[in-house]
C-alpha positions in Angstrom: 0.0 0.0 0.0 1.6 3.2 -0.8 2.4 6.2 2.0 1.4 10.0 1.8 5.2 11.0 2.4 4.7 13.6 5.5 5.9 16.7 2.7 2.3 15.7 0.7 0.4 15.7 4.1 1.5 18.7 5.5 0.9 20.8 2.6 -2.7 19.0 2.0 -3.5 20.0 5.7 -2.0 23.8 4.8 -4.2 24.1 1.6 -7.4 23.0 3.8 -6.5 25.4 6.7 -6.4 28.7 3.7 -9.7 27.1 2.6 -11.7 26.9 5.7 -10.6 30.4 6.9 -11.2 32.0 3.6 -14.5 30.6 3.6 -15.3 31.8 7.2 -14.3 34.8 6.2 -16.5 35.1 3.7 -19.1 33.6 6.0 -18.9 37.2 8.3 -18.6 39.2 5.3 -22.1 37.6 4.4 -23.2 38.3 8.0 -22.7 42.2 7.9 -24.0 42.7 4.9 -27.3 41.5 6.5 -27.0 43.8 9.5 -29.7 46.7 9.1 -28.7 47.9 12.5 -26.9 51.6 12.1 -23.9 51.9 15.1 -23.6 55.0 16.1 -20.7 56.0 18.1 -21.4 57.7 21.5 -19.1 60.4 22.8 -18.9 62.4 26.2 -20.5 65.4 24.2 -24.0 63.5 24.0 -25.6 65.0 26.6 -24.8 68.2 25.4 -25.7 67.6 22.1 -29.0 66.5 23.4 -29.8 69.6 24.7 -29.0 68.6 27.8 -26.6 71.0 30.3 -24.2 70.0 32.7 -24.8 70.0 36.7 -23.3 73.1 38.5 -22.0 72.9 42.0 -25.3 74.3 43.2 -27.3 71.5 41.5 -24.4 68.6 42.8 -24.9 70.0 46.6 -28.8 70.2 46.7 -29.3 66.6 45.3 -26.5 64.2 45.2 -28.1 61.7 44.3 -29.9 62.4 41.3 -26.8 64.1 40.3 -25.2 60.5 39.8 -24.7 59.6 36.2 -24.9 63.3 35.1 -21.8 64.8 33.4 -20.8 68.5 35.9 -18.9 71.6 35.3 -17.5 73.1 38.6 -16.7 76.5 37.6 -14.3 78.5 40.1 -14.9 76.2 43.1 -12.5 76.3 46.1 -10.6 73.5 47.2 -10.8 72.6 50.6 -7.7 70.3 50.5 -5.5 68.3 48.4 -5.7 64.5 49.8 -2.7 63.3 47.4 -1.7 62.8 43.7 -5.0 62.2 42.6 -8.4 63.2 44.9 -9.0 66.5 46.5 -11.7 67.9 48.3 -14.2 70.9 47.0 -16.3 72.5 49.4 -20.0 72.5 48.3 -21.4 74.4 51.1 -19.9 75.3 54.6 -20.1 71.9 56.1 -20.0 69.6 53.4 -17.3 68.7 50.5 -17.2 66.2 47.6 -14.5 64.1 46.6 -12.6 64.4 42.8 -10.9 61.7 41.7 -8.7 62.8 38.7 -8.4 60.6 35.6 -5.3 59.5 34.7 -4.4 61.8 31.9 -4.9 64.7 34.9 -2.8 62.3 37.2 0.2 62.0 34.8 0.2 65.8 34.3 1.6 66.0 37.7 -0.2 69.5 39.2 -0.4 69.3 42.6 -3.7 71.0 44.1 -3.4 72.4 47.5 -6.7 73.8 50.1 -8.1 77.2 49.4 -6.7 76.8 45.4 -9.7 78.0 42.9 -10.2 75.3 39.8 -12.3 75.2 37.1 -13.8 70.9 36.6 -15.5 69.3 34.8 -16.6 65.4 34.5 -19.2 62.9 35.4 -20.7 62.2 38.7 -20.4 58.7 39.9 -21.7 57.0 43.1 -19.2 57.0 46.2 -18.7 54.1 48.5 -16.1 53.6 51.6 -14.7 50.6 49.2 -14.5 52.9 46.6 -12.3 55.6 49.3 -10.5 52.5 50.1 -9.0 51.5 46.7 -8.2 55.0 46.3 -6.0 54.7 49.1 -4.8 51.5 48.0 -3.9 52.2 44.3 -1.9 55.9 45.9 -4.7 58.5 44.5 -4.6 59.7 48.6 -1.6 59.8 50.5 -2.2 57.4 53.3 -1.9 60.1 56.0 -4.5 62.2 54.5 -7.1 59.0 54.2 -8.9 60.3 57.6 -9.8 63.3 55.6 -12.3 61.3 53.1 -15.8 61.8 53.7 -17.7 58.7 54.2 -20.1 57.7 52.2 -23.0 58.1 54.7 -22.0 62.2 54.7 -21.1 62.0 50.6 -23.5 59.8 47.9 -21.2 61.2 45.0 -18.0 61.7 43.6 -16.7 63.8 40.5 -14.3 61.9 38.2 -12.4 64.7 36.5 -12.2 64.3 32.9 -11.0 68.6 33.0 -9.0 70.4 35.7 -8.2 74.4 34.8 -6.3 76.4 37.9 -7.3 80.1 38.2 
């Protein structure tokens, strides 16, 4: 009985592998062209596209809550203290402050913000937990010294992760 050599095998197997992907790539090319679904891409500028305008501090301290999920501009808002590289503290009325984590792009930048500085931010409101305070400490966003000075979350429901940070 003759033998497929293993030189006539191997190249049988490489012709049948270029076969069966070329055909399953024409099997999703198939595939999208029956997709009537549009995609459109969604971009932090939706909201105000939509008409909609973004939270002031006033609006942020009178219902935290509600504010969650909601993009905010801060406009020339005091900070009551710098907690470390990347959170600080602005005060929202006389007794009450809320936390701004920066994003990394504002983290990398390096500015370091200190109490009584006035800033212009903007980003969107998310909902703050003591876990949350926690891995900030953890990951170095507040110096571990400072970590007394978080809010908890039953004096806080929101932070503001800063997508924007402008120092007057």
């Amino acid at each position: 009985m003759p033998r497929l050599d293993q030189r006539g095998s191997s190249a049988l197997l490489y012709v049948v592998a270029v076969v069966m992907i070329g055909g399953f790539m024409w099997w999703l090319y198939m595939q999208t062209q029956t997709m009537d679904t549009t995609v459109q891409p969604t971009t932090q500028d939706t909201a105000a596209a939509q008409g909609q305008q973004p939270l002031t501090l006033q609006m942020v301290a009178s219902s935290p809550d509600s504010a969650i999920g909601s993009r905010a501009v801060l406009d020339s808002v005091s900070i009551a203290t710098g907690l470390g590289r990347g959170v600080f503290l602005v005060q929202m009325d006389s007794t009450r402050t809320l936390p701004v984590l920066k994003n990394p792009t504002l983290i990398q930048e390096g500015d370091q913000l200190y109490g009584g500085d006035v800033v212009t931010v903007a980003g969107q409101v998310y909902t703050y937990t003591d876990s949350i305070a926690q891995t900030w400490v953890q990951r170095g966003a507040v110096n571990k010294a400072q970590s007394g000075s978080l809010p908890g979350d039953s004096i806080t429901a929101a932070f503001l992760l800063a997508d924007s940070l402008v120092l007057h």
